[in-house]
SEVEXTOR-833081 format. One record per atom (N, C-alpha, C): residue in one letter; atom name; x, y, z; residue number from 1. Coordinates in steps of 0.001 Angstrom, whole numbers. Example, Ala and Ser with C-alpha at 12.3 -4.5 7.8 and 13.67 -1.06 7.14 Angstrom:
<pts>
<'A','N',<13190,-5690,7800>,1>,
<'A','CA',<12300,-4500,7800>,1>,
<'A','C',<13200,-3300,7800>,1>,
<'S','N',<12850,-2250,7080>,2>,
<'S','CA',<13670,-1060,7140>,2>,
<'S','C',<12900,30,7870>,2>,
</pts>
This chain:
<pts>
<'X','N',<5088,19049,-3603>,1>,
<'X','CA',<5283,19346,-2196>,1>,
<'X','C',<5104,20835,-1887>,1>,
<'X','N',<5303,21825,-3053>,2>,
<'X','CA',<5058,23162,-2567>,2>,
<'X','C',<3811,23359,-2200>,2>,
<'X','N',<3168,22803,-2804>,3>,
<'X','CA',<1617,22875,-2882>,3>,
<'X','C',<762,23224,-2033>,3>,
<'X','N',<1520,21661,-1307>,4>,
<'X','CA',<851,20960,-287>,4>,
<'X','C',<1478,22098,971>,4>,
<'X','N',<2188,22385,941>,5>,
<'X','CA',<3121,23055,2132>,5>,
<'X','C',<2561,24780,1780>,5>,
<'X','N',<2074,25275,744>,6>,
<'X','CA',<2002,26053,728>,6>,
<'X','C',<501,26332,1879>,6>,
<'X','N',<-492,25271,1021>,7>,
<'X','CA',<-2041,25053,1577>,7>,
<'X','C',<-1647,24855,3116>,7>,
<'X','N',<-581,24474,3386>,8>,
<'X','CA',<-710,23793,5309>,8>,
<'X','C',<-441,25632,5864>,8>,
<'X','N',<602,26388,5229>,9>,
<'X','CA',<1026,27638,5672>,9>,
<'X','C',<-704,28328,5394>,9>,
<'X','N',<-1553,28493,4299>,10>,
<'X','CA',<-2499,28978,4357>,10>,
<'X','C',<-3786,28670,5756>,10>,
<'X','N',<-3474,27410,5817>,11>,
<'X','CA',<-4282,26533,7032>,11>,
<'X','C',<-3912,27746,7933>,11>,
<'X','N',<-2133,27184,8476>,12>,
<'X','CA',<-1942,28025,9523>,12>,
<'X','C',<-2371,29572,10043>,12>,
<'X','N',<-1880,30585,9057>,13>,
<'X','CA',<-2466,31720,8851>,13>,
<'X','C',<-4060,31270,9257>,13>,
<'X','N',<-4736,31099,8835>,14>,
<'X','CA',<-6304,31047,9407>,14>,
<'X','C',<-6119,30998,10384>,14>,
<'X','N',<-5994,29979,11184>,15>,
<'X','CA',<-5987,29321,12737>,15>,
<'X','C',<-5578,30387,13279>,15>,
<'X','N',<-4008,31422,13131>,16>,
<'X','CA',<-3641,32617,13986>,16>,
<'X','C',<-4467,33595,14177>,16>,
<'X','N',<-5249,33567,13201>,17>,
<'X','CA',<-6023,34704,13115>,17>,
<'X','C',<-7333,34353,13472>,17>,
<'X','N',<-7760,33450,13207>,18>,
<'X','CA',<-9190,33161,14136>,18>,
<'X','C',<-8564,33010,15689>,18>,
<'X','N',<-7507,32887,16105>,19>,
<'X','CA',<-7315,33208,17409>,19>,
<'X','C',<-7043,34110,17961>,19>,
<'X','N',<-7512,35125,17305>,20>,
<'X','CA',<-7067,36906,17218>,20>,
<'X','C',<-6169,37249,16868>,20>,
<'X','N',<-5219,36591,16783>,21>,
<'X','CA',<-3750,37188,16403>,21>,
<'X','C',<-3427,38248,15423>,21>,
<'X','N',<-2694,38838,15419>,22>,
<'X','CA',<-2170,39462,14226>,22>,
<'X','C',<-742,39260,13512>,22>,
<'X','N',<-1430,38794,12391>,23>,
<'X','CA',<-110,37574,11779>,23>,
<'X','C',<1131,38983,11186>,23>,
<'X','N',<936,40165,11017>,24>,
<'X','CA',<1834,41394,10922>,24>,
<'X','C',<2967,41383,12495>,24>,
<'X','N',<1946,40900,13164>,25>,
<'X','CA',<2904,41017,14667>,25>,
<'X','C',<4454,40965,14192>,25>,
<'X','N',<5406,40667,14696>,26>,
<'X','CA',<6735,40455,14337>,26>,
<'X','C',<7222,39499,14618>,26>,
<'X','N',<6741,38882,16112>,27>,
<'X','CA',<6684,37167,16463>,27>,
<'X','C',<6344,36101,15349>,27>,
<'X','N',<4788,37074,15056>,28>,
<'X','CA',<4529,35769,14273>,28>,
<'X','C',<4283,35794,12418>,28>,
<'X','N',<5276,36589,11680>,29>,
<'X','CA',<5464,36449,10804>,29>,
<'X','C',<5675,35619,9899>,29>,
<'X','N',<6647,34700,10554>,30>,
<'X','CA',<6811,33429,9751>,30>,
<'X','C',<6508,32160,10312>,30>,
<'X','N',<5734,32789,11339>,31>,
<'X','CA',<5040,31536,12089>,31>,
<'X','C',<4295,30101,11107>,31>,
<'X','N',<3179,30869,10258>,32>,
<'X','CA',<2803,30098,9534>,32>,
<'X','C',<3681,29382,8602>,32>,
<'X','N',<4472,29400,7868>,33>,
<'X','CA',<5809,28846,7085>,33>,
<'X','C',<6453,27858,8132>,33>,
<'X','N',<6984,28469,9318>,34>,
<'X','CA',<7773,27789,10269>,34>,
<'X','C',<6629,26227,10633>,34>,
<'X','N',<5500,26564,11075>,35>,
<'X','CA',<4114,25759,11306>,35>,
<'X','C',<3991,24464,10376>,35>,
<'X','N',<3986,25206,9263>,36>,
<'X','CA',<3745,24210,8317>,36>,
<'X','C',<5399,23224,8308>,36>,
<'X','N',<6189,23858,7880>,37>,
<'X','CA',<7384,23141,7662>,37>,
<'X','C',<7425,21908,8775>,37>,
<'X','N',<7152,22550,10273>,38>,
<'X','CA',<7446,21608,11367>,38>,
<'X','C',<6327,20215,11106>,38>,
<'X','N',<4768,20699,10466>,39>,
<'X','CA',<3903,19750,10645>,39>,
<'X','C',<4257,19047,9206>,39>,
<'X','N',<4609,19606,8322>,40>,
<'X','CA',<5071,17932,7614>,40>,
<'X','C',<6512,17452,8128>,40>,
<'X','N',<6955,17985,8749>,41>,
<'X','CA',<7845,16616,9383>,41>,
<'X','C',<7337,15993,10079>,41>,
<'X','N',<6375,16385,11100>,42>,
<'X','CA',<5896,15173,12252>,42>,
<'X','C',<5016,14426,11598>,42>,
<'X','N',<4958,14539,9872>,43>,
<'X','CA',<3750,13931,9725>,43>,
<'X','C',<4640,13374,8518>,43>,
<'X','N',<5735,12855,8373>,44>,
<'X','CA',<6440,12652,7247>,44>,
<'X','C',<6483,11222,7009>,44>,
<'X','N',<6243,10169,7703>,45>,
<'X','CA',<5280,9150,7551>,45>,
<'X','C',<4495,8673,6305>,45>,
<'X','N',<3304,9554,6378>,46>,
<'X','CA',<2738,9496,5141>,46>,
<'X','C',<3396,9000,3827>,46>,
<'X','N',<4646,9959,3498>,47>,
<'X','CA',<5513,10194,2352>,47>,
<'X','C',<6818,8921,2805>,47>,
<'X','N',<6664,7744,3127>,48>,
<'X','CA',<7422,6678,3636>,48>,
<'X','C',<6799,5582,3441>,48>,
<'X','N',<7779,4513,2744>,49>,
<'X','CA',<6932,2905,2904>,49>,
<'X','C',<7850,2026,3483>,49>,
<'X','N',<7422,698,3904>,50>,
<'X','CA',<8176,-197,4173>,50>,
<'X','C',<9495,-168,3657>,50>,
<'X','N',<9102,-771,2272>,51>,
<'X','CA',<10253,-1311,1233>,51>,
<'X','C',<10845,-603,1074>,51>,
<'X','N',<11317,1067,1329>,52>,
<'X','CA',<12189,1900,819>,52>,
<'X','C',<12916,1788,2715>,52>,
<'X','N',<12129,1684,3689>,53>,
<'X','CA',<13010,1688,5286>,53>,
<'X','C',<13544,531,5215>,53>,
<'X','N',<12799,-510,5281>,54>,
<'X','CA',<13688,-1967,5254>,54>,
<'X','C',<14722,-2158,4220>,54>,
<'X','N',<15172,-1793,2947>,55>,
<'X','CA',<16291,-1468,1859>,55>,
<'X','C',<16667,-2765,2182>,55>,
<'X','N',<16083,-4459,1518>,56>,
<'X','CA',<16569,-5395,1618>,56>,
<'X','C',<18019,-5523,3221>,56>,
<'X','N',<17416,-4960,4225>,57>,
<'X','CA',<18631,-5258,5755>,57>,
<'X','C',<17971,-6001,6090>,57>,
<'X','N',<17706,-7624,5413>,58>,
<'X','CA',<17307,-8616,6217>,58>,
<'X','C',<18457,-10035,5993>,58>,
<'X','N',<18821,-10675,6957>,59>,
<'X','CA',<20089,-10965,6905>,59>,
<'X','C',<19628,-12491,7315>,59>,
<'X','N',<20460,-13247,6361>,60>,
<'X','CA',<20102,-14828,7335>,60>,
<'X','C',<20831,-15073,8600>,60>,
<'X','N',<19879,-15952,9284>,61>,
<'X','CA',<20345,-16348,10889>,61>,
<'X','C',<19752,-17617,11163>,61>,
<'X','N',<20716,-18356,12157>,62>,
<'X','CA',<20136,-19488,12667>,62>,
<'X','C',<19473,-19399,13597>,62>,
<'X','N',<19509,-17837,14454>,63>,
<'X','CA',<18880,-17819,15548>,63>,
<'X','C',<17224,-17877,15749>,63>,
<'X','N',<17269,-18964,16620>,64>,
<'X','CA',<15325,-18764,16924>,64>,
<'X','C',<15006,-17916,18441>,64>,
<'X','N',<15841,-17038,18795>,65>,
<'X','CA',<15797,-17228,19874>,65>,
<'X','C',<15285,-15587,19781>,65>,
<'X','N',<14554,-14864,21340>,66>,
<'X','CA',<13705,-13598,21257>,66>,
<'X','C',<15055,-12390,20835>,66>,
<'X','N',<14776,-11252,19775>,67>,
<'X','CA',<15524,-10321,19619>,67>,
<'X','C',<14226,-8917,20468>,67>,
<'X','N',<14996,-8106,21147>,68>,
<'X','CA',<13969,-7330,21501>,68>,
<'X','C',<15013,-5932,21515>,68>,
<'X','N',<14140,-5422,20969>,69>,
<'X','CA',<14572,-3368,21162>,69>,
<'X','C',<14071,-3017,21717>,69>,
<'X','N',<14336,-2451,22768>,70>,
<'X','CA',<13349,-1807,24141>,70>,
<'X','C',<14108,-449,24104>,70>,
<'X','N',<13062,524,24876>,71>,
<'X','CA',<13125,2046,24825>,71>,
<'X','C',<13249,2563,23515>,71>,
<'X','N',<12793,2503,22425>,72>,
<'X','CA',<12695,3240,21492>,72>,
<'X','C',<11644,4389,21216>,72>,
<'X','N',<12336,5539,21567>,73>,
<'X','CA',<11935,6775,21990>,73>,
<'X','C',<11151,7136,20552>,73>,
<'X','N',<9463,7207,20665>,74>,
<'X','CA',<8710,7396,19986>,74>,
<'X','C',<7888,8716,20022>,74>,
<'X','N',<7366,9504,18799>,75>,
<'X','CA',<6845,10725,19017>,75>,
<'X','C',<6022,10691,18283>,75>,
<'X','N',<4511,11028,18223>,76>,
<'X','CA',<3583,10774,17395>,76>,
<'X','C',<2325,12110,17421>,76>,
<'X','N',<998,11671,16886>,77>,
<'X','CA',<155,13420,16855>,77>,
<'X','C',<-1358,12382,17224>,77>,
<'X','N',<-2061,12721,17901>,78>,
<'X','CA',<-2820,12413,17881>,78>,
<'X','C',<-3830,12661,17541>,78>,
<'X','N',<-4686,11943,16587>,79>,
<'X','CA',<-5488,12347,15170>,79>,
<'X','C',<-6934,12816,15619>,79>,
<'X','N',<-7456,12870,17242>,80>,
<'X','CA',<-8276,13481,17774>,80>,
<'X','C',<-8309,15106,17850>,80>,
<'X','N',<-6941,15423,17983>,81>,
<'X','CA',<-6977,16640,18667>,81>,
<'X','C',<-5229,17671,18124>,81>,
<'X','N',<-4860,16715,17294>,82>,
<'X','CA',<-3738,17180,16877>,82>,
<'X','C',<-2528,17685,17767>,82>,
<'X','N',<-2682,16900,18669>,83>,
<'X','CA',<-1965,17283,19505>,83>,
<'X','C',<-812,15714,19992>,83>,
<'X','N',<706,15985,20543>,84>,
<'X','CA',<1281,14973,20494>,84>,
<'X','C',<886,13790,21701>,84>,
<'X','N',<1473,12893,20857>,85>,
<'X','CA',<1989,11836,22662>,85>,
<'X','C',<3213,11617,22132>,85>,
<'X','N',<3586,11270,23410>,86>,
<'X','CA',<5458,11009,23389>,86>,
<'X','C',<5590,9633,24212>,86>,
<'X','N',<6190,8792,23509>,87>,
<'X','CA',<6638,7792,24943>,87>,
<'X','C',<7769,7028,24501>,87>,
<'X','N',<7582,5530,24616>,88>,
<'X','CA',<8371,4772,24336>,88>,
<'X','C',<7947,3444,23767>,88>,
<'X','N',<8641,2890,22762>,89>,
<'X','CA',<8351,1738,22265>,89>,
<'X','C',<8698,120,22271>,89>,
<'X','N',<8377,-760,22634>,90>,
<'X','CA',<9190,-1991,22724>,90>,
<'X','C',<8719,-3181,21708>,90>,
<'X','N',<10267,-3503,21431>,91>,
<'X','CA',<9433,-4405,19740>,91>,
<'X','C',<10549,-5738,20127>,91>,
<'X','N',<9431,-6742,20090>,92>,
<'X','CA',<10690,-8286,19936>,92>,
<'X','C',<9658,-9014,18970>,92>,
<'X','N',<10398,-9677,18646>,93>,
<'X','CA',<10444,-11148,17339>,93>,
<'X','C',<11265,-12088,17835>,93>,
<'X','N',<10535,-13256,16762>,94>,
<'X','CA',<10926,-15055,17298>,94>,
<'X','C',<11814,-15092,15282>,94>,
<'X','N',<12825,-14716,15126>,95>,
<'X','CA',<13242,-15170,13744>,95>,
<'X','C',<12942,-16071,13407>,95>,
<'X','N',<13131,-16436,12249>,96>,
<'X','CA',<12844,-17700,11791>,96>,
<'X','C',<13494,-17708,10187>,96>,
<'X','N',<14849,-17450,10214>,97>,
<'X','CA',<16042,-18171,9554>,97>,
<'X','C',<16683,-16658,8952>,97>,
<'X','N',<15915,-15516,9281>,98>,
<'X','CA',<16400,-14512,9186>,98>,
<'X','C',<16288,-13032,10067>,98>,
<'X','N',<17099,-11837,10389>,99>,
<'X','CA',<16854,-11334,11498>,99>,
<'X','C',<16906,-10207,10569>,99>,
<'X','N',<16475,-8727,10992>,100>,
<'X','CA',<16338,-7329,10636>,100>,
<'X','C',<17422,-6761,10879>,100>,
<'X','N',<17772,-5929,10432>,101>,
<'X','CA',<18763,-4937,10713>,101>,
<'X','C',<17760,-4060,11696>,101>,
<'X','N',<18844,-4011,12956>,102>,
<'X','CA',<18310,-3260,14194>,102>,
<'X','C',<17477,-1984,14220>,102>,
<'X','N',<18428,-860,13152>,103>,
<'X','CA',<17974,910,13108>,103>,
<'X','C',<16990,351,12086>,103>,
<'X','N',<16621,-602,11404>,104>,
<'X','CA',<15487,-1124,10790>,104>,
<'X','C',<13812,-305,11407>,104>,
<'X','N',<13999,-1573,12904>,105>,
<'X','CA',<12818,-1187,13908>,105>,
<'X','C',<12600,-371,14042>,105>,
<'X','N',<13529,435,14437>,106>,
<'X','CA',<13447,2107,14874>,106>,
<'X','C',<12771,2853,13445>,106>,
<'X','N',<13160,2416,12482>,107>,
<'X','CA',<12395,3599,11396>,107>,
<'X','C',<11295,2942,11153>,107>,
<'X','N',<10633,1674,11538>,108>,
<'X','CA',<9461,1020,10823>,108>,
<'X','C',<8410,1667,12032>,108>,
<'X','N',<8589,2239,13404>,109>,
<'X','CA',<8249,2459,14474>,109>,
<'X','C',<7820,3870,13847>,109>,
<'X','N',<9103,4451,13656>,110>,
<'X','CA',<8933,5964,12989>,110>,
<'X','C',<8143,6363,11484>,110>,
<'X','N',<7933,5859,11281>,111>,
<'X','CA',<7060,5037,9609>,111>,
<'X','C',<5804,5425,10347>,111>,
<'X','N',<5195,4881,11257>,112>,
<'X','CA',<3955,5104,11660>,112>,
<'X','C',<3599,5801,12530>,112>,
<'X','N',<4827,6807,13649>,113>,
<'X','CA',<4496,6772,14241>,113>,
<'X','C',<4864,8553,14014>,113>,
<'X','N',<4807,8645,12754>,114>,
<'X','CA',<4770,10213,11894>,114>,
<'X','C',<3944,10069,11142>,114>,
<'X','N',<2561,9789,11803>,115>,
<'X','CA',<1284,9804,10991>,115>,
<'X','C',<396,10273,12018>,115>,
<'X','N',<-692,10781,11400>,116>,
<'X','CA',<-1966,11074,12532>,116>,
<'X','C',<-2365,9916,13097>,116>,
<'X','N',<-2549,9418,14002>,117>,
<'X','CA',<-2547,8043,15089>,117>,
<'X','C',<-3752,8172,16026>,117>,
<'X','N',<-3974,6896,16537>,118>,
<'X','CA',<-4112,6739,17644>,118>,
<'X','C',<-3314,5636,18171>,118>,
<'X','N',<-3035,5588,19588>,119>,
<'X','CA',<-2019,4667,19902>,119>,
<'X','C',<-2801,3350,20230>,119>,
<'X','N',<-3524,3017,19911>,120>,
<'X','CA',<-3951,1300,20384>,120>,
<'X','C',<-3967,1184,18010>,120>,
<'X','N',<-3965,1370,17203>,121>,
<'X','CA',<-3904,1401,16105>,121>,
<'X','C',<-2226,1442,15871>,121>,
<'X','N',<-1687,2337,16303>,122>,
<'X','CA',<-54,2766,16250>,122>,
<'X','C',<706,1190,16581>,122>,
<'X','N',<305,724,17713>,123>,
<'X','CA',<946,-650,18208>,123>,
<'X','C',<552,-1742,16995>,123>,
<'X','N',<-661,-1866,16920>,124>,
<'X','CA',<-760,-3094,15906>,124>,
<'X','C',<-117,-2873,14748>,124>,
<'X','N',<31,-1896,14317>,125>,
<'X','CA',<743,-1453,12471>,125>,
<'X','C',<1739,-2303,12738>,125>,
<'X','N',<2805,-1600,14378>,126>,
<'X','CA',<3941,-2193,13553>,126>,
<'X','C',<4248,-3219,14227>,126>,
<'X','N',<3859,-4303,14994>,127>,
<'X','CA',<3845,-5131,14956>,127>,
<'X','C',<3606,-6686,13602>,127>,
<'X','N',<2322,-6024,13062>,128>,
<'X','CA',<1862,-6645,11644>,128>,
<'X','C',<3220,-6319,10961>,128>,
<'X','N',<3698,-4991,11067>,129>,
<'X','CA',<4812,-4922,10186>,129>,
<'X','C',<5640,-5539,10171>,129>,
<'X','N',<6313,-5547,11642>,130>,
<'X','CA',<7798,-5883,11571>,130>,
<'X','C',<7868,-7707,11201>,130>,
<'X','N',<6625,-8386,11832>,131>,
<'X','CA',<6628,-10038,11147>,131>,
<'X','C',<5926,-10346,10267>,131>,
<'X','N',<5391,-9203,9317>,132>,
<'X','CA',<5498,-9259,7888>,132>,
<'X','C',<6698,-9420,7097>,132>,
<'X','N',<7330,-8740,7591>,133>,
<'X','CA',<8349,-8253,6815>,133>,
<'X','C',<9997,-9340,7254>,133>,
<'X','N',<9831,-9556,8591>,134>,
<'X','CA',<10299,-10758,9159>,134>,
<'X','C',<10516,-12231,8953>,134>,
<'X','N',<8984,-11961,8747>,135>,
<'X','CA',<8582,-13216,8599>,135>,
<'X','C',<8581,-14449,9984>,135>,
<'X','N',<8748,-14138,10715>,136>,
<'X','CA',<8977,-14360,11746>,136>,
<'X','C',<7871,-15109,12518>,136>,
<'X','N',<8198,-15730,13536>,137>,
<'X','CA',<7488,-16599,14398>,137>,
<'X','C',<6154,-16274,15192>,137>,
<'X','N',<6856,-14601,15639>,138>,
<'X','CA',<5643,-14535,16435>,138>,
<'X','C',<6543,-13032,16652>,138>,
<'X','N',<5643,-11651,16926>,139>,
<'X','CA',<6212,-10492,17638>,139>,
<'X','C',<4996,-9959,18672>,139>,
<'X','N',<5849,-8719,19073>,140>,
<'X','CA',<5462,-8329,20379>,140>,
<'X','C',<5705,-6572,20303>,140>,
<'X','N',<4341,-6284,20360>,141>,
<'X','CA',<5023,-4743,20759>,141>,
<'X','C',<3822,-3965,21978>,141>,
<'X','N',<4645,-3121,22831>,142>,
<'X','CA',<4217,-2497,24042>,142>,
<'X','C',<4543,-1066,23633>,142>,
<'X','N',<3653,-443,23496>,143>,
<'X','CA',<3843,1180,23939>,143>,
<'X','C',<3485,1970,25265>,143>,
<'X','N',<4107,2762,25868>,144>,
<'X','CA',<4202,3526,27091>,144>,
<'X','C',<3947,4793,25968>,144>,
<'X','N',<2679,5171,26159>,145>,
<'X','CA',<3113,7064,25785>,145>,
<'X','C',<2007,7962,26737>,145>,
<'X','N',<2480,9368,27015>,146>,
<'X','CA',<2080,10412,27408>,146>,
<'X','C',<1310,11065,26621>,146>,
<'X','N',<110,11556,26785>,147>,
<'X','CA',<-777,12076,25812>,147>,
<'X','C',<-1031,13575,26455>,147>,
<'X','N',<-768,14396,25254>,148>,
<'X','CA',<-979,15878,25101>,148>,
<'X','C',<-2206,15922,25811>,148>,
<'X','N',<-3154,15652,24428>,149>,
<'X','CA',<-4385,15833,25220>,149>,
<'X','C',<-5262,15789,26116>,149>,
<'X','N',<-4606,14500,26989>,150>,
<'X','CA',<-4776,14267,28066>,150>,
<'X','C',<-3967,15483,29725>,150>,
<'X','N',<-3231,16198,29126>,151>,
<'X','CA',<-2038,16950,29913>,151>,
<'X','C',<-2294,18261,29676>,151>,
<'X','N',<-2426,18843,28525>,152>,
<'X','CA',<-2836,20062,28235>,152>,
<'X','C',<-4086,20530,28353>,152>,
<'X','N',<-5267,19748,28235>,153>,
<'X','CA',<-6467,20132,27990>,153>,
<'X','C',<-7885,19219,28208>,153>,
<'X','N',<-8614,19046,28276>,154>,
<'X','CA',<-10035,18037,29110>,154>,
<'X','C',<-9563,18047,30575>,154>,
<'X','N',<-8844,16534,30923>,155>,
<'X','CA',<-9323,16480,32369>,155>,
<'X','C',<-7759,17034,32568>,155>,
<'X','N',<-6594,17330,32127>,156>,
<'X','CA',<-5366,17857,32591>,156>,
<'X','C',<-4492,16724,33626>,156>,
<'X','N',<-4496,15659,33235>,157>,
<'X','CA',<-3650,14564,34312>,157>,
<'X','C',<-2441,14166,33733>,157>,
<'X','N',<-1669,15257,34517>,158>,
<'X','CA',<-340,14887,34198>,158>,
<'X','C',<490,14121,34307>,158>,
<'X','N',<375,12974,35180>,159>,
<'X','CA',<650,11624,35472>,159>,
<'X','C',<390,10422,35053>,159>,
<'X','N',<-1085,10860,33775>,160>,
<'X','CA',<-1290,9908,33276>,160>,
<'X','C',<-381,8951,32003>,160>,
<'X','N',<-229,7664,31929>,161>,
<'X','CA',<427,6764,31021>,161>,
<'X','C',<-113,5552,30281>,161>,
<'X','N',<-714,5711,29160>,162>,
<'X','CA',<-1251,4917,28407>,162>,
<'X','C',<-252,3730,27979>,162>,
<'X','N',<-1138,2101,28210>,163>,
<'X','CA',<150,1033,27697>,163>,
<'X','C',<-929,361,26347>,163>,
<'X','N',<-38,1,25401>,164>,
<'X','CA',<-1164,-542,24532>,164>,
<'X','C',<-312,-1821,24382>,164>,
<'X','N',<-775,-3164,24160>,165>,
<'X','CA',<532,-4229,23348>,165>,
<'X','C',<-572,-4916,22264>,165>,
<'X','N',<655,-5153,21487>,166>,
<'X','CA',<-175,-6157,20072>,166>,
<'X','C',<1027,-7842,20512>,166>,
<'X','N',<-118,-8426,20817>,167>,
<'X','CA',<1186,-9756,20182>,167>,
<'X','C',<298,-11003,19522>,167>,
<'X','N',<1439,-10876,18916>,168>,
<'X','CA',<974,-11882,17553>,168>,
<'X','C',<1765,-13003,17006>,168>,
<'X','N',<1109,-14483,16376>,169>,
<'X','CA',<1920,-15421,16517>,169>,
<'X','C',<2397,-16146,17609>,169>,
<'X','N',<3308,-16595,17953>,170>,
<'X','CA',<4027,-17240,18881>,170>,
<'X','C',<3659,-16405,20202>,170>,
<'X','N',<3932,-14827,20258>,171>,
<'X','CA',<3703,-14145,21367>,171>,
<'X','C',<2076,-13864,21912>,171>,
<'X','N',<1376,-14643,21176>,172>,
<'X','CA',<91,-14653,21936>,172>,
<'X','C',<-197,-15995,21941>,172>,
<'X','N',<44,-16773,21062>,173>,
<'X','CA',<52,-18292,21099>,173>,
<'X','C',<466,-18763,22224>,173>,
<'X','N',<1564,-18738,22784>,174>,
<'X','CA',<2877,-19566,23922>,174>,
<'X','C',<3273,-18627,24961>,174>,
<'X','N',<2715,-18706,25702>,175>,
<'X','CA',<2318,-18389,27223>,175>,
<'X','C',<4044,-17844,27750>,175>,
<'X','N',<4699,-19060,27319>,176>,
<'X','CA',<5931,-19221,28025>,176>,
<'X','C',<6767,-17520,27203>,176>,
<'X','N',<6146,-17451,25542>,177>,
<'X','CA',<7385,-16378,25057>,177>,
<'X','C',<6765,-15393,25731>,177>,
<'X','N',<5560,-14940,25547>,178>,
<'X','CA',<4991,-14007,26313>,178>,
<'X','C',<5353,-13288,27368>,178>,
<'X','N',<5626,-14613,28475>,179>,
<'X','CA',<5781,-14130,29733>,179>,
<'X','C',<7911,-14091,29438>,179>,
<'X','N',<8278,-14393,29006>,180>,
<'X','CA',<9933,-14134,28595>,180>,
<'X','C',<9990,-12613,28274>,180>,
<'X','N',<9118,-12224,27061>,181>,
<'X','CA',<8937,-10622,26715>,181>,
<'X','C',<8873,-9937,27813>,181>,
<'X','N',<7820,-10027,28923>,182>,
<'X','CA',<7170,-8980,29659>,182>,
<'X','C',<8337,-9268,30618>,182>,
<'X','N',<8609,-10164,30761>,183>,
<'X','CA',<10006,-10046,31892>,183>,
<'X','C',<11426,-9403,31407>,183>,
<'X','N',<11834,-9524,30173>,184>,
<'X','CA',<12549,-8583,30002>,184>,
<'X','C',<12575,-7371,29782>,184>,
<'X','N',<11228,-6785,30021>,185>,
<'X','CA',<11159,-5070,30059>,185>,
<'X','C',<10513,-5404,31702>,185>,
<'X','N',<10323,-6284,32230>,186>,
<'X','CA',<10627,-6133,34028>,186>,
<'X','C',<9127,-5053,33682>,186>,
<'X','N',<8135,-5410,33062>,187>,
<'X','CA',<6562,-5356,32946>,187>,
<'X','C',<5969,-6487,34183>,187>,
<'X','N',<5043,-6106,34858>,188>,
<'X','CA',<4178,-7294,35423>,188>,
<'X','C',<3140,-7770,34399>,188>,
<'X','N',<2917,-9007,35078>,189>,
<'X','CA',<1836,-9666,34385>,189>,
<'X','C',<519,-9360,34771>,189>,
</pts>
């Protein structure tokens, strides 16, 4: 890991300085160190798998009925331009004789969503994931995110909101769970 963190601080240093900077400044001394440190966390993903987030929290249940986590506040980089989107995430499943441990979702979300991305790719991962790992009937996931690059730089639309959904199984199969999902995040059809 020094290595690697050392080479991202060398990265950085370049970049300041091809932007004229002067990395002696006093601001930005430890900019590059600070730089790097921050970008392997947003990118700490990589260094994460399933089987070590899920830690056997799968629990038997009789329930067949929709479990959904809505608003799960997601932060990601986008692998165009390195720059973030931020939004929100919504994840439901149809169990099928066993259910997840809840802060489960939230890190299988965060699993991918601390990787270089794009968000119509970001939605399907963890969807595949979570009823992989489920095993489950059928899932559903919707992302809402805000894109940097879209806000900071090209056309600058700050109002803009990207939606992506994956559904799979039961939730693209059966009309009826479908439309149950999108009504409980009070989504139109």
């Amino acid at each position: 890991m020094p290595t690697q963190r050392n080479a991202m601080e060398d990265a950085f240093a370049r970049i300041i300085t091809a932007c004229g900077e002067d990395l002696n400044r006093p601001g930005l001394l430890d900019t590059p160190k600070r730089a790097a440190k921050a970008f392997e966390f947003l990118t700490h993903g990589y260094r994460q798998n399933v089987e070590d987030i899920v830690n056997n929290a799968l629990f038997p249940s009789d329930s067949s009925e929709m479990v959904l986590v809505q608003d799960i506040e997601m932060y990601s980089m986008c692998e165009h331009h390195l720059l973030p989107f931020i939004g929100k995430c919504h994840v439901a499943y149809i169990p099928n004789g066993k259910v997840l441990g809840l802060s489960k979702i939230a890190r299988i979300v965060d699993l991918y969503a601390r990787r270089l991305q794009i968000q119509e790719q970001l939605t399907t991962q963890i969807a595949q994931t979570v009823m992989e790992v489920t095993e489950s009937e059928g899932c559903g996931v919707i992302i809402e995110a805000q894109h940097m690059c879209m806000m900071m730089r090209g056309v600058e639309k700050q109002n803009s909101l990207m939606k992506t959904s994956a559904m799979l199984g039961s939730f693209r199969s059966n009309q009826p769970t479908r439309n149950e999902f999108l009504s409980l995040l009070k989504i139109s059809r």
